[in-house]
N, CA and C atoms as an extended XYZ file, in Angstrom:
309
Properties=species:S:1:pos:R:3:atomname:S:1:resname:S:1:resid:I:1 pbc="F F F"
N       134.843      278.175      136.512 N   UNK     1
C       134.763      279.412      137.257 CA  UNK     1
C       135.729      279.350      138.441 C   UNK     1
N       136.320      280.466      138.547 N   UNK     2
C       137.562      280.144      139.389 CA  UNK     2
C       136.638      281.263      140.830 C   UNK     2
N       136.924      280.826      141.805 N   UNK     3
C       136.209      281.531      143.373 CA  UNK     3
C       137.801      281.979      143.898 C   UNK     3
N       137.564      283.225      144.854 N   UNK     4
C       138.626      283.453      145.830 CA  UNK     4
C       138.728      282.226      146.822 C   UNK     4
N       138.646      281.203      146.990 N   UNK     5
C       138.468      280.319      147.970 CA  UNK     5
C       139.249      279.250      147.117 C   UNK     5
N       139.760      279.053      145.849 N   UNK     6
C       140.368      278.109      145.403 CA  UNK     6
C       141.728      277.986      145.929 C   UNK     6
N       142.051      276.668      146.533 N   UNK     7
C       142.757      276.560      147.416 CA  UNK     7
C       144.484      275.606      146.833 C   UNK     7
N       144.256      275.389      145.491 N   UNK     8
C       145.393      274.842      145.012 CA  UNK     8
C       146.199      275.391      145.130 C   UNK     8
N       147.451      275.451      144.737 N   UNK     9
C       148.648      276.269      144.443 CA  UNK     9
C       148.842      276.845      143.461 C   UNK     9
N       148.915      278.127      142.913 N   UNK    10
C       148.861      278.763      141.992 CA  UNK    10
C       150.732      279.224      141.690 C   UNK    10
N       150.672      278.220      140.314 N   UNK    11
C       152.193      278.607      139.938 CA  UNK    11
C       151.890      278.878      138.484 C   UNK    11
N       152.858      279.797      138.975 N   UNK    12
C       153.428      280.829      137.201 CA  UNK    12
C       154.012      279.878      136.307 C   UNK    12
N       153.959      280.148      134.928 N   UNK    13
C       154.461      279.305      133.932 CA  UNK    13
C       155.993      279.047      133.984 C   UNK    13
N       156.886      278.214      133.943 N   UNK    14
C       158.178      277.941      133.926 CA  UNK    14
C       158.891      277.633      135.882 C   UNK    14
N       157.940      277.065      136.190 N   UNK    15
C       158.059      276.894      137.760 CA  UNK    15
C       158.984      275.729      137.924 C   UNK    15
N       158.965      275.175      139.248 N   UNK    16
C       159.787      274.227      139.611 CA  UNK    16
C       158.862      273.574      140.667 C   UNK    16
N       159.038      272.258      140.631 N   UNK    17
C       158.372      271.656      141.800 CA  UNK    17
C       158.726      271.735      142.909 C   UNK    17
N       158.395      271.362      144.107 N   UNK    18
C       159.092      271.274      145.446 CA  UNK    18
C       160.563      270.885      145.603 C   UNK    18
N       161.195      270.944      146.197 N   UNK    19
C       162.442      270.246      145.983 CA  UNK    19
C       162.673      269.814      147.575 C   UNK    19
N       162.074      268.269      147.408 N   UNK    20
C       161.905      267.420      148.316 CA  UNK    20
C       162.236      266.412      147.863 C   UNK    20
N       162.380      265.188      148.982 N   UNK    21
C       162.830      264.329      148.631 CA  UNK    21
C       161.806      263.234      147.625 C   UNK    21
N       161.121      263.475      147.168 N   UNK    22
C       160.150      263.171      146.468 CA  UNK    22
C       160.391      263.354      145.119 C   UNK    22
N       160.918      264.892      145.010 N   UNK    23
C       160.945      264.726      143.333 CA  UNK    23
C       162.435      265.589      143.147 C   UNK    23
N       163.449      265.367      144.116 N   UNK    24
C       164.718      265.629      143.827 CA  UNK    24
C       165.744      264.418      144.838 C   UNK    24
N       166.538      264.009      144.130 N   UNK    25
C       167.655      262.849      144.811 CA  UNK    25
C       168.685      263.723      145.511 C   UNK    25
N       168.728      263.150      146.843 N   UNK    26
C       170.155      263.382      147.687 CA  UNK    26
C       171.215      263.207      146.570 C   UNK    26
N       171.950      264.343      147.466 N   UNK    27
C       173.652      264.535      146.740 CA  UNK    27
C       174.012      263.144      146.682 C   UNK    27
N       174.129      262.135      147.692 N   UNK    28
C       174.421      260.748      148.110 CA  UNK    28
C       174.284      259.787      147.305 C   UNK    28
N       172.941      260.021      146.789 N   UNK    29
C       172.393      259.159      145.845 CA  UNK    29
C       172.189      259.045      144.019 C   UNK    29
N       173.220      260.321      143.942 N   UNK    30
C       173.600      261.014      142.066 CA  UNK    30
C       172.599      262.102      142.252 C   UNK    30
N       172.238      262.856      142.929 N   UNK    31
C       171.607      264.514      142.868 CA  UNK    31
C       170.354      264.078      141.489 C   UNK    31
N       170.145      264.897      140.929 N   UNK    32
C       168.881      265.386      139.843 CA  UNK    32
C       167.782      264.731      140.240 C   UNK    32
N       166.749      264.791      139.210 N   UNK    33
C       165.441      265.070      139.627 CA  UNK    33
C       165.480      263.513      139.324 C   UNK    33
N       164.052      263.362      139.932 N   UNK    34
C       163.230      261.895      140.397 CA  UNK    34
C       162.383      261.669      139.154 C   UNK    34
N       161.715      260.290      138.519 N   UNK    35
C       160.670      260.421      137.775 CA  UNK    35
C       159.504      260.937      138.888 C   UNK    35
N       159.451      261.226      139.416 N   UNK    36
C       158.029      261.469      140.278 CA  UNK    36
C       158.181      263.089      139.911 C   UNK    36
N       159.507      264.191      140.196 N   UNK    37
C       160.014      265.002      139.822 CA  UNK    37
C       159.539      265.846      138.720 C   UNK    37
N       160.044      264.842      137.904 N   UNK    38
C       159.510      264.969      136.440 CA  UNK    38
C       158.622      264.869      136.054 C   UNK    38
N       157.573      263.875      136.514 N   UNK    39
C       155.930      264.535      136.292 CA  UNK    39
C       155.502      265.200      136.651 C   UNK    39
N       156.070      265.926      138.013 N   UNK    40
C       155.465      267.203      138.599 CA  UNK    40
C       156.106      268.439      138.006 C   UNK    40
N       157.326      267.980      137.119 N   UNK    41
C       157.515      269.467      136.353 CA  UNK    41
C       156.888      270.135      135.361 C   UNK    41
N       156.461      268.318      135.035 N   UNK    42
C       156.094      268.514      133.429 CA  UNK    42
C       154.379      268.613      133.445 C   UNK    42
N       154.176      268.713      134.737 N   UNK    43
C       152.588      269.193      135.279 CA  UNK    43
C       152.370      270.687      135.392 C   UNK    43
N       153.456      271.098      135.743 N   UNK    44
C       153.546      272.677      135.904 CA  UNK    44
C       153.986      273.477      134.540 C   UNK    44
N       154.589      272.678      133.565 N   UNK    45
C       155.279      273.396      132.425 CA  UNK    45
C       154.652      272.063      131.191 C   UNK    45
N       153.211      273.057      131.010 N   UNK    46
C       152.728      272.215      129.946 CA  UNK    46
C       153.390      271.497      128.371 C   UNK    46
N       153.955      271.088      127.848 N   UNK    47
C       154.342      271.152      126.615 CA  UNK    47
C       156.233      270.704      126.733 C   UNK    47
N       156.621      270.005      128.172 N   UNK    48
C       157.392      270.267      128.704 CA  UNK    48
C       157.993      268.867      128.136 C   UNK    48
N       159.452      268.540      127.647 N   UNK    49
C       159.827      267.663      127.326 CA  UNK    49
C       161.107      266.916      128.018 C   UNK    49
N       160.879      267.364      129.492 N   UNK    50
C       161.713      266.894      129.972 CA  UNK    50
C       161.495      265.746      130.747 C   UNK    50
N       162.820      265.016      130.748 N   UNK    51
C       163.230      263.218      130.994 CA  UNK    51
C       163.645      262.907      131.740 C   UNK    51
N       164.165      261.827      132.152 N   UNK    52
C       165.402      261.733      133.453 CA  UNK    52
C       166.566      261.141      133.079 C   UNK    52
N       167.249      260.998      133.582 N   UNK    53
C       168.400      260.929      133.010 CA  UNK    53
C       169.048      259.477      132.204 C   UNK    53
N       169.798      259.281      131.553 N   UNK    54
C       169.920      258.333      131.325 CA  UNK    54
C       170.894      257.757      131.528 C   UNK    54
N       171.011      256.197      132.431 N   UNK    55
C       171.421      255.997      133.274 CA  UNK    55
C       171.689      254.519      132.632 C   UNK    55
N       171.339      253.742      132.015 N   UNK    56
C       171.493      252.244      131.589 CA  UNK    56
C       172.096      252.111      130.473 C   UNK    56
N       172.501      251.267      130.073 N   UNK    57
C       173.808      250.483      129.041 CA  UNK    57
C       172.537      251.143      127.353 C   UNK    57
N       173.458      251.963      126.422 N   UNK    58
C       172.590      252.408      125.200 CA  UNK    58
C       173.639      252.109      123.999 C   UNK    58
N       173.012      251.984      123.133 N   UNK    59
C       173.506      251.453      122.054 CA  UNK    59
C       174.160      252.420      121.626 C   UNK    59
N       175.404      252.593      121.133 N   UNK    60
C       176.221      253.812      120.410 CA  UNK    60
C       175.270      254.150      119.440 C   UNK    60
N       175.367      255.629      119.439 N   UNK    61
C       174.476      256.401      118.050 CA  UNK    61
C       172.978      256.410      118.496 C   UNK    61
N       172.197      255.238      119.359 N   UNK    62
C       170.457      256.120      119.395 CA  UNK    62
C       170.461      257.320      120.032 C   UNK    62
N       169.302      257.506      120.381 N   UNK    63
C       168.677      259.056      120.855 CA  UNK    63
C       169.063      258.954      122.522 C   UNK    63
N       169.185      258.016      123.189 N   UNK    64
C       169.637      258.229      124.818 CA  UNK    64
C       170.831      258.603      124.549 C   UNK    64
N       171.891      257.571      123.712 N   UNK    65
C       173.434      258.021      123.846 CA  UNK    65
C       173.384      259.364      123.370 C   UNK    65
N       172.533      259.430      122.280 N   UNK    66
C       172.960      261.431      122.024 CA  UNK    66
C       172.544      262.214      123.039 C   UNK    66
N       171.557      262.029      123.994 N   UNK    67
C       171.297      262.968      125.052 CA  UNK    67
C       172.058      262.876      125.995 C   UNK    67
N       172.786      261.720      126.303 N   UNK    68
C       173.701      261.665      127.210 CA  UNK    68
C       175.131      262.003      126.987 C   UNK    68
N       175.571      262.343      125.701 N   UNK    69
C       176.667      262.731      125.027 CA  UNK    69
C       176.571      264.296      125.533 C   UNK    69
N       175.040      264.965      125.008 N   UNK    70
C       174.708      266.107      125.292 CA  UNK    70
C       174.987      266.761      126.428 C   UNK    70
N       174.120      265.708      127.717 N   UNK    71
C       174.123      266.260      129.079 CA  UNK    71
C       176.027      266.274      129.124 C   UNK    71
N       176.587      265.551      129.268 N   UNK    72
C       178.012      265.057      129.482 CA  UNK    72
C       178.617      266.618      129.040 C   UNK    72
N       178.643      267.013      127.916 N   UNK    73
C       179.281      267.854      127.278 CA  UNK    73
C       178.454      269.109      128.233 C   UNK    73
N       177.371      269.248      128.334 N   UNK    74
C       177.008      270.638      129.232 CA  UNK    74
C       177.272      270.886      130.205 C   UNK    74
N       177.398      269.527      131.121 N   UNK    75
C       177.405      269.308      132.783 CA  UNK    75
C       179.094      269.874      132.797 C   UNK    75
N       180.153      269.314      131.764 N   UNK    76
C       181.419      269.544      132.021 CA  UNK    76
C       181.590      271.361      131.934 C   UNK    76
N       180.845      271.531      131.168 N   UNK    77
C       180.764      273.087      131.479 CA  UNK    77
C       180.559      273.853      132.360 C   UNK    77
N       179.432      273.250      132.993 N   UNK    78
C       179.111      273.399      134.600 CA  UNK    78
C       180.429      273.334      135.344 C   UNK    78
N       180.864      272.524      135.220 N   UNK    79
C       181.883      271.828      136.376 CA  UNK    79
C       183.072      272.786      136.297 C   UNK    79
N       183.623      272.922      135.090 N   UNK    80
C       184.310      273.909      134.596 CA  UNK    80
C       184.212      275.323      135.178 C   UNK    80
N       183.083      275.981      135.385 N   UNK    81
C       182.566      277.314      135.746 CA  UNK    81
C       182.321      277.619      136.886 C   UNK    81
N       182.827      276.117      137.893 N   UNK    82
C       182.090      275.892      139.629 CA  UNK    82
C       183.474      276.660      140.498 C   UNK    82
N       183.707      276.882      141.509 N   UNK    83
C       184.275      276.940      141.894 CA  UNK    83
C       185.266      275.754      142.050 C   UNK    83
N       186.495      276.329      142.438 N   UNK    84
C       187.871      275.023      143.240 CA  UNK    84
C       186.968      274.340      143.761 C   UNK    84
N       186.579      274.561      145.082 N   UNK    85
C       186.142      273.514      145.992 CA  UNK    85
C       184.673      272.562      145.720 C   UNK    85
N       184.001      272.689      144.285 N   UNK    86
C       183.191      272.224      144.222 CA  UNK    86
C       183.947      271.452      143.059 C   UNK    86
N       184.792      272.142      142.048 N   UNK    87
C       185.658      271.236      141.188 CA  UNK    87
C       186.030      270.029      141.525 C   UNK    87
N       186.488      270.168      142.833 N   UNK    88
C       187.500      268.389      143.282 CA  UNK    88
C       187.068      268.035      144.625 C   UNK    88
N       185.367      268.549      145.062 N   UNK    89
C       185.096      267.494      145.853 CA  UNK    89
C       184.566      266.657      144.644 C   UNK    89
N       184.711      265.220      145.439 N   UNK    90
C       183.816      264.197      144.627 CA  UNK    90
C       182.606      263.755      144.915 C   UNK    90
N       181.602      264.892      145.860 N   UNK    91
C       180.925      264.112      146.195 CA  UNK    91
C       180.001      265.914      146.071 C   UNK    91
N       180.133      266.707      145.284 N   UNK    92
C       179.320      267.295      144.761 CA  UNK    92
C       178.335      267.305      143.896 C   UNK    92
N       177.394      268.180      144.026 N   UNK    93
C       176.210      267.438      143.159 CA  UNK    93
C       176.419      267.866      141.703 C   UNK    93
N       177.140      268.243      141.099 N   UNK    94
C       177.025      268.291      139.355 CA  UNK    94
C       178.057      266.835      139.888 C   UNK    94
N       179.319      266.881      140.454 N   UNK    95
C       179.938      265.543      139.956 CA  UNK    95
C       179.095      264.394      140.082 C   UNK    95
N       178.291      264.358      141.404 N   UNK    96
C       177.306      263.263      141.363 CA  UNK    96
C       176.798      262.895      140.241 C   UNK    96
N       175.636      264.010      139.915 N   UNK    97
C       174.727      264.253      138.919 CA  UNK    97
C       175.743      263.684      137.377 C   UNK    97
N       176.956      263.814      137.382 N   UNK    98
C       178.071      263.447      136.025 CA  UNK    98
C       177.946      261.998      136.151 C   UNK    98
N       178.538      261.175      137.515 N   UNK    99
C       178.509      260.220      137.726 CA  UNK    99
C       177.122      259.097      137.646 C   UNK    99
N       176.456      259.816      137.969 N   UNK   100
C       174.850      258.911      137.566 CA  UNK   100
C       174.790      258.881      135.762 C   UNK   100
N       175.162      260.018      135.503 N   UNK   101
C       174.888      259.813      134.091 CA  UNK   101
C       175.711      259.393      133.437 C   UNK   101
N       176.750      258.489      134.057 N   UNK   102
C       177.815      257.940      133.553 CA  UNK   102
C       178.485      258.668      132.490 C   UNK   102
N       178.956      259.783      133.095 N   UNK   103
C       180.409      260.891      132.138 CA  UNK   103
C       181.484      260.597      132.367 C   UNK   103
């Protein structure tokens, strides 16, 4: 039974968590989301299959290198579509975010 006095946070389906330093990384530190991040997304968006990034040495051909082939190929699209000045700083957060995921 739900009361007017329920005091949680009431979020709509397809939300986003806080974006704190808790469950999102400084530009400084490769930008994207945190595992802490990611359980709080995937708390808000039931059925939710999202991961973090992948970041460590993968065997050519498993399922990390294909997601990271994936991200690589989308993010450059991103980067592609950014403005000049976000193109060739190097210390923007899709380039970050490229660089953590080793692109």
């Amino acid at each position: 039974m739900r009361t007017d006095f329920d005091i949680r946070p009431r979020f709509s389906k397809g939300t986003m968590p806080p974006r704190n330093k808790k469950n999102f990384r400084s530009t400084k530190s490769g930008a994207g989301m945190t595992q802490a991040g990611v359980k709080a997304y995937r708390r808000l968006n039931p059925g939710s299959k999202l991961k973090t990034a992948v970041t460590g040495k993968v065997k050519p051909g498993s399922k990390a290198a294909k997601r990271r082939k994936s991200y690589c190929a989308r993010s450059l699209g991103q980067l592609k579509r950014a403005s000049a000045k976000t193109r060739n700083d190097p210390n923007s957060r899709i380039r970050q975010a490229r660089r953590r995921w080793k692109c």
